[in-house]
Backbone as a printed PyTorch tensor [residue, N CA C, xyz], in Angstrom:
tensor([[[ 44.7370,  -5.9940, -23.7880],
         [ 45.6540,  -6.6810, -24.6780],
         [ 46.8920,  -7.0720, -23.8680]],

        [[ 47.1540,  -8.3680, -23.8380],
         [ 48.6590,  -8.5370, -23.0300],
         [ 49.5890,  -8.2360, -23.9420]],

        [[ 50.4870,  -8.1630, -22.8940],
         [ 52.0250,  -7.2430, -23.1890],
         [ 52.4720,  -8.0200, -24.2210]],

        [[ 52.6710,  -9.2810, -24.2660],
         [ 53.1390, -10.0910, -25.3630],
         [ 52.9190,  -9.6880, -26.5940]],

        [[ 51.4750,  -9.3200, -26.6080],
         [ 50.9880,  -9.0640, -27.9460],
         [ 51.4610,  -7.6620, -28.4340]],

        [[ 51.4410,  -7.0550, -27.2520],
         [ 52.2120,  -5.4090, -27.7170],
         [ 53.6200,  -5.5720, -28.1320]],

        [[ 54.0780,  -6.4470, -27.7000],
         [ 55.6620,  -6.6060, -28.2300],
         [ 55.9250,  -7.2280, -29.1950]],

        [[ 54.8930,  -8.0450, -29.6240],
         [ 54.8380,  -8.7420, -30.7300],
         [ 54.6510,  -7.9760, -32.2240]],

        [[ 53.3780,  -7.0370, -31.7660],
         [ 53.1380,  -6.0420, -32.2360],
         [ 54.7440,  -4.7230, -33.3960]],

        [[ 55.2460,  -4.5590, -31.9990],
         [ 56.4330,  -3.7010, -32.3430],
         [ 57.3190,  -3.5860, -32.6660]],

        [[ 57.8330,  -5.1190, -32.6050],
         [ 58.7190,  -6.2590, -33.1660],
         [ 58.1630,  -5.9720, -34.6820]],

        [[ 56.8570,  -6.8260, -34.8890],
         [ 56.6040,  -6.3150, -36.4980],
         [ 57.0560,  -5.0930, -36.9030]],

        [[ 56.4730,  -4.3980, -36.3720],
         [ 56.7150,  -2.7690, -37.0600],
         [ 57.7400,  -2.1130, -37.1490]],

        [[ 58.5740,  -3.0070, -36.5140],
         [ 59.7770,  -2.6480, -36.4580],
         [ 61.1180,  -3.1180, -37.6110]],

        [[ 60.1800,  -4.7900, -38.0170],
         [ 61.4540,  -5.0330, -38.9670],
         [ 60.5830,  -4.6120, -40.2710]],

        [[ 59.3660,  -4.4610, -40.3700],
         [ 58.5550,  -4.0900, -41.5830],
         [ 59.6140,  -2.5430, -41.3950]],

        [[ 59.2240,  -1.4690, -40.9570],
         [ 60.1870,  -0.5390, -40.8440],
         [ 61.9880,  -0.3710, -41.4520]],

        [[ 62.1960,  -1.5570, -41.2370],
         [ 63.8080,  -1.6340, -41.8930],
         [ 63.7840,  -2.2020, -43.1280]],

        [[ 63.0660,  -3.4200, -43.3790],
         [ 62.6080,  -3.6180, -44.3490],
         [ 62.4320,  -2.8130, -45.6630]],

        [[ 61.6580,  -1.8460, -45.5020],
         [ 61.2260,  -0.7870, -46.2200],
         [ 62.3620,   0.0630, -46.1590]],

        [[ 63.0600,   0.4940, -45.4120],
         [ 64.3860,   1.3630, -45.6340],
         [ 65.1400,   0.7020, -45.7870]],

        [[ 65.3920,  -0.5930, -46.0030],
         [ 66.5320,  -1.4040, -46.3350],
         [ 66.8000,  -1.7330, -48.2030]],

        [[ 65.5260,  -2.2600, -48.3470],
         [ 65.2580,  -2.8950, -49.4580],
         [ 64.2760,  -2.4600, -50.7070]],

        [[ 63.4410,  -1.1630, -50.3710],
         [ 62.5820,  -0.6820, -51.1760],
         [ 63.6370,   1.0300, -51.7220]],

        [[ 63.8480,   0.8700, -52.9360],
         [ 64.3900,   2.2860, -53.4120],
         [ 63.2700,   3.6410, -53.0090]],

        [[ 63.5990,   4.6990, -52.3510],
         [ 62.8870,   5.6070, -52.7060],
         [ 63.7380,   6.4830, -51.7930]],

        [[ 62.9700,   7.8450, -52.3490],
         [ 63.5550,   9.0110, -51.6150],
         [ 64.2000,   9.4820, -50.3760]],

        [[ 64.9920,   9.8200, -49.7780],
         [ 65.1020,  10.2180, -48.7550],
         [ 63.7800,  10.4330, -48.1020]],

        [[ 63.6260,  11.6220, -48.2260],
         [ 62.5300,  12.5300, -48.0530],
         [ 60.7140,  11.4390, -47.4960]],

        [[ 60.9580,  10.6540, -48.8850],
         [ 59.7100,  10.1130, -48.3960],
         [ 59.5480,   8.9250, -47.3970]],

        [[ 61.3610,   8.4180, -47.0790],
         [ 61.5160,   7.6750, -46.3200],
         [ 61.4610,   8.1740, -44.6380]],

        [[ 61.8700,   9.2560, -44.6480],
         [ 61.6710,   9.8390, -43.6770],
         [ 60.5390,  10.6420, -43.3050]],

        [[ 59.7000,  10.6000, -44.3220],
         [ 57.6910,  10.8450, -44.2080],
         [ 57.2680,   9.9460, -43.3560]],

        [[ 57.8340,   8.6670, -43.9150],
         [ 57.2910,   6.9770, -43.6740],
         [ 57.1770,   6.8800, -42.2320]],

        [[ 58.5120,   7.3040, -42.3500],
         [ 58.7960,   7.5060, -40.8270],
         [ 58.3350,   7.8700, -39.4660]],

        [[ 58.2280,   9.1640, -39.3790],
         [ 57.4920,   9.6240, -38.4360],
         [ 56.2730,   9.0530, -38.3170]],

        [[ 55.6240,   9.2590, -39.8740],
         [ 54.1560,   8.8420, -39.6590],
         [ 54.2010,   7.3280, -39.0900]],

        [[ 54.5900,   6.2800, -38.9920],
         [ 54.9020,   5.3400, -38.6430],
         [ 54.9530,   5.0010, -37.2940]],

        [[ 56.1870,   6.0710, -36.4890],
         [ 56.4290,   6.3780, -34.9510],
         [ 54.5960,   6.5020, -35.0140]],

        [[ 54.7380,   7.9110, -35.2550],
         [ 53.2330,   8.7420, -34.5700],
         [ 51.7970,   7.9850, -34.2360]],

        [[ 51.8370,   6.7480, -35.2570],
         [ 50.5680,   5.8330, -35.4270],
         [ 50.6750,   4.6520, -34.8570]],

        [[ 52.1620,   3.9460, -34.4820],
         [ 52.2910,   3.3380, -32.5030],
         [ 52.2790,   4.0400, -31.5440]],

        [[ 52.6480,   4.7380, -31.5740],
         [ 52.4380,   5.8310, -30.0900],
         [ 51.2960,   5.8270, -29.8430]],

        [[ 50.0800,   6.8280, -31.0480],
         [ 49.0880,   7.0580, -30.8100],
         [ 48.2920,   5.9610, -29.6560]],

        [[ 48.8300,   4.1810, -30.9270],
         [ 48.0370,   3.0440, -30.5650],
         [ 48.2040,   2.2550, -29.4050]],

        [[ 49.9400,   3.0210, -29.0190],
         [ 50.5730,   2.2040, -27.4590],
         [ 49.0870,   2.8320, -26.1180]],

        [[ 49.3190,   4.8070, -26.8230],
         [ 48.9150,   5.4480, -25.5590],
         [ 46.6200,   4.3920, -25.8230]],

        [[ 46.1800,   3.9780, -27.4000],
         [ 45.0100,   3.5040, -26.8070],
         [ 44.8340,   2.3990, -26.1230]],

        [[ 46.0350,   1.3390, -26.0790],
         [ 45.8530,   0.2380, -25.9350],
         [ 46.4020,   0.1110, -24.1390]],

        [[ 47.1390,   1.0920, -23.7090],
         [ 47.4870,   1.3830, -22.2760],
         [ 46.3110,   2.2420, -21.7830]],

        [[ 45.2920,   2.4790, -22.3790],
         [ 43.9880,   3.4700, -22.2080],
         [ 44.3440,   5.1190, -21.3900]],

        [[ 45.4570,   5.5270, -21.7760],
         [ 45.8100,   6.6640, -21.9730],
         [ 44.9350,   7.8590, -22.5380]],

        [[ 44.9390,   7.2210, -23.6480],
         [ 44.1180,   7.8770, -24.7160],
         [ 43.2670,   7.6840, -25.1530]],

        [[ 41.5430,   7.9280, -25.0190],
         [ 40.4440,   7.5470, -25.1440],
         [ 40.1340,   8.7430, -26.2470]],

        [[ 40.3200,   7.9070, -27.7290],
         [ 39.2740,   8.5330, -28.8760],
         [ 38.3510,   7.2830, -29.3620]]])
């Protein structure tokens, strides 16, 4: 996958991310669920797509 597309990628997820804490009411708590789980599931996909991580 070229880099472009990874940045393109993170760029999305990134204003979808504010987006959702900007403009959607909800909990602390579950905003900061959103959250991590969010980080944890680019990371995961940075380390498959740099083939780091083979599942």
């Amino acid at each position: 996958m070229p880099l472009l597309n990874v940045l393109i990628v993170l760029i999305v997820v990134g204003v979808i991310l504010w987006l959702i804490n900007n403009y959607i009411p909800m909990d602390r708590k579950i905003k900061s669920i959103l959250n991590v789980v969010a980080v944890i599931v680019v990371i995961i996909w940075l380390l498959k797509v740099f083939g780091i991580l083979s599942i």
